[in-house]
VMD Tcl script that draws the C-alpha trace (Angstrom):
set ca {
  {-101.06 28.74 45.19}
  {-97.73 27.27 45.28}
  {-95.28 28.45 42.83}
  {-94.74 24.64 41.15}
  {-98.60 24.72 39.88}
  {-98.26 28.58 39.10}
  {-94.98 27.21 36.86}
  {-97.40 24.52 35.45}
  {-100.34 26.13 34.66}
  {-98.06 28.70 33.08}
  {-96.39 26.19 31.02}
  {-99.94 24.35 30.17}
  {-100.95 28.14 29.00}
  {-98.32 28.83 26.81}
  {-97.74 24.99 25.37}
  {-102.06 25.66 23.92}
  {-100.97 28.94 21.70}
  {-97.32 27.49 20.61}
  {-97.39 29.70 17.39}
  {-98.20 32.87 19.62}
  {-95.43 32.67 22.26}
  {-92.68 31.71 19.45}
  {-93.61 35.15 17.40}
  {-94.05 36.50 20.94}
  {-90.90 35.89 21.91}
  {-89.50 36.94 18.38}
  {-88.62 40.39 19.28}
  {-87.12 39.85 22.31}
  {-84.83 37.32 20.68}
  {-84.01 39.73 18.05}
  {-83.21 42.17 20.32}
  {-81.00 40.36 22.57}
  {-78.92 38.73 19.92}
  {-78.40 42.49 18.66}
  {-77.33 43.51 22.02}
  {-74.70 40.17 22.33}
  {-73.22 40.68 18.36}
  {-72.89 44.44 19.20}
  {-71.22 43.91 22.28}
  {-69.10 41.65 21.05}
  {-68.00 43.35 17.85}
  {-67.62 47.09 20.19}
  {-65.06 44.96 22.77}
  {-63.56 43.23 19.79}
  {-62.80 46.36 18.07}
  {-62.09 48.41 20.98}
  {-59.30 45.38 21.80}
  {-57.80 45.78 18.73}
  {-57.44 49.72 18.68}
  {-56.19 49.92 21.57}
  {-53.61 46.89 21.24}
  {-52.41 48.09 18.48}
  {-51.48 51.35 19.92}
  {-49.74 50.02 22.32}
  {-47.74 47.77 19.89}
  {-45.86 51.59 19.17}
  {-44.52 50.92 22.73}
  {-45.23 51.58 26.04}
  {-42.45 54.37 26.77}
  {-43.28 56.68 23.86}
  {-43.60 60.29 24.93}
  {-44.81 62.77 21.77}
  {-43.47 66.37 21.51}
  {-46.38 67.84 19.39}
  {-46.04 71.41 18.04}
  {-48.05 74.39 19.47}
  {-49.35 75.17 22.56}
  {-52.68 73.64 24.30}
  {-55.04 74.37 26.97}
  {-53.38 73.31 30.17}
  {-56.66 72.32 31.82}
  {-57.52 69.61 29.40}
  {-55.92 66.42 29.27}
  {-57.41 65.75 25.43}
  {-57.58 69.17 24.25}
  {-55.65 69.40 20.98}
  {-52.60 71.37 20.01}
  {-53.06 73.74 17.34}
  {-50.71 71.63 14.83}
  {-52.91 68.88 15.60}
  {-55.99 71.13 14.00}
  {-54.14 72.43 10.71}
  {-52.40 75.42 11.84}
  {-48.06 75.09 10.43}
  {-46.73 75.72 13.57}
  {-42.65 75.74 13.58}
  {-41.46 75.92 16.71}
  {-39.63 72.63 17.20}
  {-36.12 72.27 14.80}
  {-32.82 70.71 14.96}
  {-31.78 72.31 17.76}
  {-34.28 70.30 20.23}
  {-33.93 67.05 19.00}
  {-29.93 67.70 19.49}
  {-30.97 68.92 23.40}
  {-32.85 65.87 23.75}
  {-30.62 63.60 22.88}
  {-28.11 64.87 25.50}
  {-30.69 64.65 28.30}
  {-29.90 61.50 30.54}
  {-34.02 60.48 30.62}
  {-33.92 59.93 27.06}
  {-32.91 56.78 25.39}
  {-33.92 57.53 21.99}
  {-35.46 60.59 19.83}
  {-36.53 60.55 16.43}
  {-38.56 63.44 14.54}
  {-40.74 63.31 11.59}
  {-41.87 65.63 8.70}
  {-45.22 64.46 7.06}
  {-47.30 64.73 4.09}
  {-49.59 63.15 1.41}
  {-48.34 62.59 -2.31}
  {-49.48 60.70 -5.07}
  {-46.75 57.33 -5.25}
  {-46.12 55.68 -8.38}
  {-44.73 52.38 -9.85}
  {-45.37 52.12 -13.75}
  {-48.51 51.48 -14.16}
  {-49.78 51.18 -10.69}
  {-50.25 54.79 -8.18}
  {-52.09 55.45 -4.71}
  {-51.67 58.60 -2.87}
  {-50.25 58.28 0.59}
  {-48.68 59.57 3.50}
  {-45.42 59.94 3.50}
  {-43.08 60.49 6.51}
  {-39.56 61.43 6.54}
  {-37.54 60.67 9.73}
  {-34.45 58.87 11.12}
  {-32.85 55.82 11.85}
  {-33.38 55.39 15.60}
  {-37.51 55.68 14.37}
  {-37.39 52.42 13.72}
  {-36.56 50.95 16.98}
  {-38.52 53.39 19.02}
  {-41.87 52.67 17.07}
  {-41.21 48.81 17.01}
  {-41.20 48.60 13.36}
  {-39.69 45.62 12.31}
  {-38.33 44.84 8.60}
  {-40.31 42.28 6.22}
  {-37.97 42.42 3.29}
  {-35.10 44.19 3.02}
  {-33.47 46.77 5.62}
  {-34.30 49.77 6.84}
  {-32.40 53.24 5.69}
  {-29.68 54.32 7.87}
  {-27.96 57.46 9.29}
  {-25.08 57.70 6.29}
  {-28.50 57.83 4.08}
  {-29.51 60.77 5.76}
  {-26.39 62.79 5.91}
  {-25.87 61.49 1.85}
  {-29.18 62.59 0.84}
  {-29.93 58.97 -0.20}
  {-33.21 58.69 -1.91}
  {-34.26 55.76 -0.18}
  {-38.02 54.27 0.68}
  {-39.23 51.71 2.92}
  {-43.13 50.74 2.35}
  {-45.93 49.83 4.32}
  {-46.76 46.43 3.69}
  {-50.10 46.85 2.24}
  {-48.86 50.06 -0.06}
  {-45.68 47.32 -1.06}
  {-49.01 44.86 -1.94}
  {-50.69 47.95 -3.80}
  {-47.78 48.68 -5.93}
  {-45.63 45.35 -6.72}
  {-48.21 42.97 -6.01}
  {-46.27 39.48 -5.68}
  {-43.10 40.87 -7.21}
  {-39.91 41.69 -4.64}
  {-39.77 45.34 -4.25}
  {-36.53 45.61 -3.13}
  {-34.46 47.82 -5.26}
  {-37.17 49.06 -7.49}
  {-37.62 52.51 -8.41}
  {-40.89 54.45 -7.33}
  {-42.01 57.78 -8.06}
  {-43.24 60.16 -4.42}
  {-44.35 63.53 -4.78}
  {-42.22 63.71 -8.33}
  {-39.05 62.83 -6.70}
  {-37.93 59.34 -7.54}
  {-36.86 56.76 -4.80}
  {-35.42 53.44 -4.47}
  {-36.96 50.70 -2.48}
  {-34.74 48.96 0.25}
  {-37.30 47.40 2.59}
  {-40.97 46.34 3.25}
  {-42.17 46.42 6.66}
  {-44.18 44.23 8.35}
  {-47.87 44.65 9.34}
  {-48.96 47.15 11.69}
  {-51.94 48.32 12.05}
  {-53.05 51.76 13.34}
  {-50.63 54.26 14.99}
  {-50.49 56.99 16.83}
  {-52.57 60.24 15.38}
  {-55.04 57.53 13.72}
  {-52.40 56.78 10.59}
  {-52.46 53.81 8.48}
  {-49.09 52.30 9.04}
  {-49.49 49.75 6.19}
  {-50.02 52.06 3.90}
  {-46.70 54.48 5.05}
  {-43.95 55.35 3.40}
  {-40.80 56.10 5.25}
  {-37.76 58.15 3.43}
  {-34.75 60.15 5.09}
  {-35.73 63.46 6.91}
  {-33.20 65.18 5.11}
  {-34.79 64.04 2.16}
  {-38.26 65.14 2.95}
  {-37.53 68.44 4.41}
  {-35.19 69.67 1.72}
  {-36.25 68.09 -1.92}
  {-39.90 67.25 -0.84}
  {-41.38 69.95 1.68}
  {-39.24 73.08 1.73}
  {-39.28 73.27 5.57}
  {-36.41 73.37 8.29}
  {-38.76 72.43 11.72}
  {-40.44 69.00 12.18}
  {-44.04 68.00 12.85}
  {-43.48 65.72 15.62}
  {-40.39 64.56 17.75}
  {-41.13 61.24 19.40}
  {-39.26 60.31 22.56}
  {-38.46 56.96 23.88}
  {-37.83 56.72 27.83}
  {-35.12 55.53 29.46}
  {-35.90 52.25 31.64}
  {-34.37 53.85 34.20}
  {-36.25 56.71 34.93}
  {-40.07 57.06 35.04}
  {-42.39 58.20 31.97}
  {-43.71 61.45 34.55}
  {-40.24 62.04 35.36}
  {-38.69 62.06 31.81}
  {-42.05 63.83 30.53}
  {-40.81 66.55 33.18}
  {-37.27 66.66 32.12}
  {-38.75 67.02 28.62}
  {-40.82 69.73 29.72}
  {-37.57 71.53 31.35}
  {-35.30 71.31 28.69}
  {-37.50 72.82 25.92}
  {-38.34 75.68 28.00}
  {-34.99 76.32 28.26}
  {-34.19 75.83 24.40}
  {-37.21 78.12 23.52}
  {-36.81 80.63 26.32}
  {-40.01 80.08 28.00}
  {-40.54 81.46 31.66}
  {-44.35 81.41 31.89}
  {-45.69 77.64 31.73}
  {-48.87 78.54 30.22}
  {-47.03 80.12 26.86}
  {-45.47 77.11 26.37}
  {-45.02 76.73 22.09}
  {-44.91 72.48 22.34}
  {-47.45 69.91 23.82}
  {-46.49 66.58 25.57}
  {-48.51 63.39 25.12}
  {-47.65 60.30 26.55}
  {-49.32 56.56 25.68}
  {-51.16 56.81 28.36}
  {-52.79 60.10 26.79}
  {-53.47 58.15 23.60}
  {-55.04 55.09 25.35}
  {-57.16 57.29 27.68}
  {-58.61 58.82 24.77}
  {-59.20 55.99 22.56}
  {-60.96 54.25 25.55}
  {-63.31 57.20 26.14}
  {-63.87 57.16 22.36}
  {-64.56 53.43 22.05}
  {-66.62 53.38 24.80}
  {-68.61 55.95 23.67}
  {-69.21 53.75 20.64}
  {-69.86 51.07 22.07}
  {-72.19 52.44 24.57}
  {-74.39 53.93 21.04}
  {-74.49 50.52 19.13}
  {-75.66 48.94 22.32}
  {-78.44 51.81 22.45}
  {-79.33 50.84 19.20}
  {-79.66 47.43 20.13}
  {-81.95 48.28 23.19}
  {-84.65 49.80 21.15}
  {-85.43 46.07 19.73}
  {-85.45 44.88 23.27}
  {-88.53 48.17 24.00}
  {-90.22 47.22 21.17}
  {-90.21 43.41 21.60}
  {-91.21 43.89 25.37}
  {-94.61 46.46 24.03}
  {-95.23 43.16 21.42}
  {-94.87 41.10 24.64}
  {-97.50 43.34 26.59}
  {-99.93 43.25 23.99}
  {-100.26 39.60 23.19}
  {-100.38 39.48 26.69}
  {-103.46 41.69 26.80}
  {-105.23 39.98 23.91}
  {-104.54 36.74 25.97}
  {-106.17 38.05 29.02}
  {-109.21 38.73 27.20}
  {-109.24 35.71 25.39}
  {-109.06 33.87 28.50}
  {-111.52 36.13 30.46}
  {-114.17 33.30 31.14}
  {-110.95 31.14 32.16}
  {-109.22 33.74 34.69}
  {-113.89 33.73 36.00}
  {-114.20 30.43 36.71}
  {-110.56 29.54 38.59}
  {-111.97 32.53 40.93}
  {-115.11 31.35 41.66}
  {-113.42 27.96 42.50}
  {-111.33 29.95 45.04}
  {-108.30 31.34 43.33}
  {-106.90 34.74 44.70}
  {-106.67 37.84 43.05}
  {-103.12 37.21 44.01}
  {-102.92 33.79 42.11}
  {-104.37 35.33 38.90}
  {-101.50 37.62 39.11}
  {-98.28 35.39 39.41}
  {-99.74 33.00 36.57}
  {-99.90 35.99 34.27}
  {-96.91 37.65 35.16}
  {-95.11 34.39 35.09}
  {-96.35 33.56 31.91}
  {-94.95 37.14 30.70}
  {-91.65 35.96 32.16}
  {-91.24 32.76 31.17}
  {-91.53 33.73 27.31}
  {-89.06 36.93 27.52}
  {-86.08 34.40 29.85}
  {-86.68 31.60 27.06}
  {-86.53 34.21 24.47}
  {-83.47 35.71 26.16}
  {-81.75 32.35 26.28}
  {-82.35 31.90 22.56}
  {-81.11 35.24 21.81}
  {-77.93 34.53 23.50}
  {-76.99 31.36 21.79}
  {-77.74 32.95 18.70}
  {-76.14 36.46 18.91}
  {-72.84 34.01 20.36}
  {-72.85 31.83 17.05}
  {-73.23 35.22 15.29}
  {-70.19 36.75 17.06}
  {-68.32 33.89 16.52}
  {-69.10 34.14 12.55}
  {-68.64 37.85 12.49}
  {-64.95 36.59 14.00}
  {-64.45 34.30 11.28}
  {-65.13 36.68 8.63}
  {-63.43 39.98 10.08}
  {-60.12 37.70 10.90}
  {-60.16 37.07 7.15}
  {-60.73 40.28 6.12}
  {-58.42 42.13 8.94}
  {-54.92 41.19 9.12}
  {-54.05 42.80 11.81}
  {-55.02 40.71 14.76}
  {-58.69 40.72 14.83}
  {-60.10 38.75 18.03}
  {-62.84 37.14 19.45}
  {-64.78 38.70 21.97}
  {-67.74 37.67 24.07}
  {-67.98 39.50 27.17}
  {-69.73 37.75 29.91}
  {-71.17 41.15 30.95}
  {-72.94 40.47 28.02}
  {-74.24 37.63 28.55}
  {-75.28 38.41 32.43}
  {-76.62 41.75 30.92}
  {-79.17 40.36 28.01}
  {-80.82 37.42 30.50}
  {-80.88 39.95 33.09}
  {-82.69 42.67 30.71}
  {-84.70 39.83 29.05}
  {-86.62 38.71 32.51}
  {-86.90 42.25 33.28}
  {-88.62 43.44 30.47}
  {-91.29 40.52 31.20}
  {-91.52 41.73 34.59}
  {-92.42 45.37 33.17}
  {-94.06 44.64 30.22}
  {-96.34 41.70 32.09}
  {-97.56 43.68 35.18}
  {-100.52 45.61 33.62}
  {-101.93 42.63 31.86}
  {-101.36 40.63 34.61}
  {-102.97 43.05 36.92}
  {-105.81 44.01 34.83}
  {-106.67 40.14 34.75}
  {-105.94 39.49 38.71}
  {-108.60 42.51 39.57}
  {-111.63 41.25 36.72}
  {-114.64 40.97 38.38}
  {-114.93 36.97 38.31}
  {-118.86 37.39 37.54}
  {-118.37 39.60 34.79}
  {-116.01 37.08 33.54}
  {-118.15 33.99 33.98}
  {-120.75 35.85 31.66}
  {-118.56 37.18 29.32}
  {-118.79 35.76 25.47}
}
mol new
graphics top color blue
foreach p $ca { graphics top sphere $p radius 0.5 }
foreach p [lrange $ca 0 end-1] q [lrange $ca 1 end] { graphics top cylinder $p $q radius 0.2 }
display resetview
């Protein structure tokens, strides 16, 4: 039989039982406007993750605390995991600052207080640091300015707010110059950053408060070593090669001869991308797994109508073999027939797990202010008609076979 009257007879099949093939087809549109809206939301939020790490900059190089296992890329130093660890001081930030490699270094003390403005309180983190943090993190100033190096050797008690804690706080009101209350020590406000998003170590930026390091370390903390020292790269030298200069330097500060007791961990961006990507992915990979047990489940609905059909049609499938149809001809109409409705159900999936992407767009932009974007990858789109056709394929073969090998007797006298 040639495959234009297979395609017709199909068509002519499915065209009699209308209401059959559309809730046929039901599950596998479900399923493959799951697997589009998931796709598209996982790519859409892995985009923004990672872009908004790499808004810190892309010659950052972190001086963590602590030791780590030197075989693993991601393992975790153990400051990282809780443990005070106060091996890093003054003393290394001054040696970095004389190496060559370095353009920039900043460190930081953190913590989490309750912060207070009359009536209105959230508890944040806090994190005390220098001037030159600023720049190196790519924080620009909203409102304002940003504290500078006299405030630090002057003790100033002086803030600068996240923009959403600012929005917490004041509401519409200028901040500027306001007093605020932060782990019982009292601040003034002298500038609102603007929106940032996630940073490194998975902290809220908009909700941040930044006040001198003096400050922190001496009237807020009690401490005289710093949590993190972050390191920006000179353009002329390479991140590996600075990262190695790092490396040598702090040995020498801390007296280390054996690599593998080193007290301090590097981490570069690259680290921190890596990571997230293997941790989005990972995500992304179980929604989609979610999705795909729609797509199973619509494909057994698919098989079983299909089934019901065959018998339905068993004095049909008799009669077009004792007219001289193959068992060979049976088979192609059936499977077709399987195929046709799970590629037209695809197709409808598609358009409809697009227009929901595109809405989920519209009302996550609204909702995220931090440059939430539209994604629709065409592997997506390849991947769900792809699936779709192949689950007819699988799901059609035994009916299809079962009704291509019926005795065409049997089915002539069959009731």
């Amino acid at each position: 039989m040639k495959f234009q009257d297979v395609a017709k007879t199909s068509v002519e099949a499915l065209k009699r039982n209308k209401t059959r093939s559309i809730l046929t087809m039901l599950g596998i549109i479900i399923g493959i406007a799951s697997v589009i809206l998931l796709m598209s939301l996982g790519q859409s939020a892995q985009n923004l993750i990672l872009n908004q790490v790499q808004g810190t900059g892309s010659n950052l190089i972190f001086v963590i605390p602590g030791g780590t296992d030197k075989g693993s890329r991601f393992s975790s130093p153990a400051s990282v995991q809780g443990i005070v660890i106060k091996t890093l001081i003054q003393d290394d930030l001054d040696a970095l600052k004389r190496e060559p490699t370095i353009a920039k270094a900043s460190a930081e003390v953190r913590g989490q207080a309750k912060i207070v403005y009359q009536n209105n309180d959230s508890t944040v983190t806090f994190d005390g640091t220098n001037a030159d943090f600023f720049s190196i993190r790519n924080f620009t100033i909203a409102r304002g300015a940003a504290f500078t190096d006299s405030d630090l050797n002057s003790f100033n008690r002086v803030a600068v707010l996240g923009s959403e804690i600012s929005k917490t706080l004041f509401g519409e009101l200028d901040p500027i110059g306001k007093t605020i209350r932060l782990k019982d020590v009292s601040f003034r406000v002298v500038g609102v950053l603007d929106a940032k998003g996630l940073g490194p170590f998975g902290i809220d930026q908009d909700n941040l408060v930044l006040v001198p390091i003096t400050v922190a370390q001496r009237q807020m903390l009690g401490i005289n070593y710093f949590n993190v020292i972050t390191v920006e790269a000179s353009d002329a030298y390479t991140i590996d090669f600075t990262k190695a200069r790092i490396i040598s330097v702090l040995r020498q500060d801390h007296r280390i001869t054996d690599p593998h007791k080193d007290d301090f961990t590097i981490r570069t961006q690259e680290d921190a991308l890596a990571l997230l990507g293997n941790i989005t992915s990972i995500m992304k990979l179980f929604l989609i797994s979610i999705a795909c047990i729609s797509l199973i489940v619509g494909g057994i609905g698919i098989m079983n109508i299909m089934l019901v059909s065959v018998v339905e049609r068993t004095r049909e499938i008799g009669l077009r073999k004792a007219v001289g149809a193959t068992n060979n001809d049976i088979l192609q109409q059936f499977l077709f027939e399987a195929v046709m409705l799970t590629f037209a159900g695809g197709v409808i999936g598609i358009v409809i797990g697009s227009g929901l992407s595109v809405l989920a767009y519209v009302v996550l932009s609204k909702l995220v202010s931090t440059g939430w974007t539209l994604s629709l990858p065409i592997s997506a789109v390849i991947l769900a008609a792809g699936v779709s056709s192949l689950i007819g394929l699988v799901f059609g073969i035994y009916p299809a076979r079962k009704a291509a090998i019926a005795n065409p007797i049997d089915s002539l006298r069959y009731e």
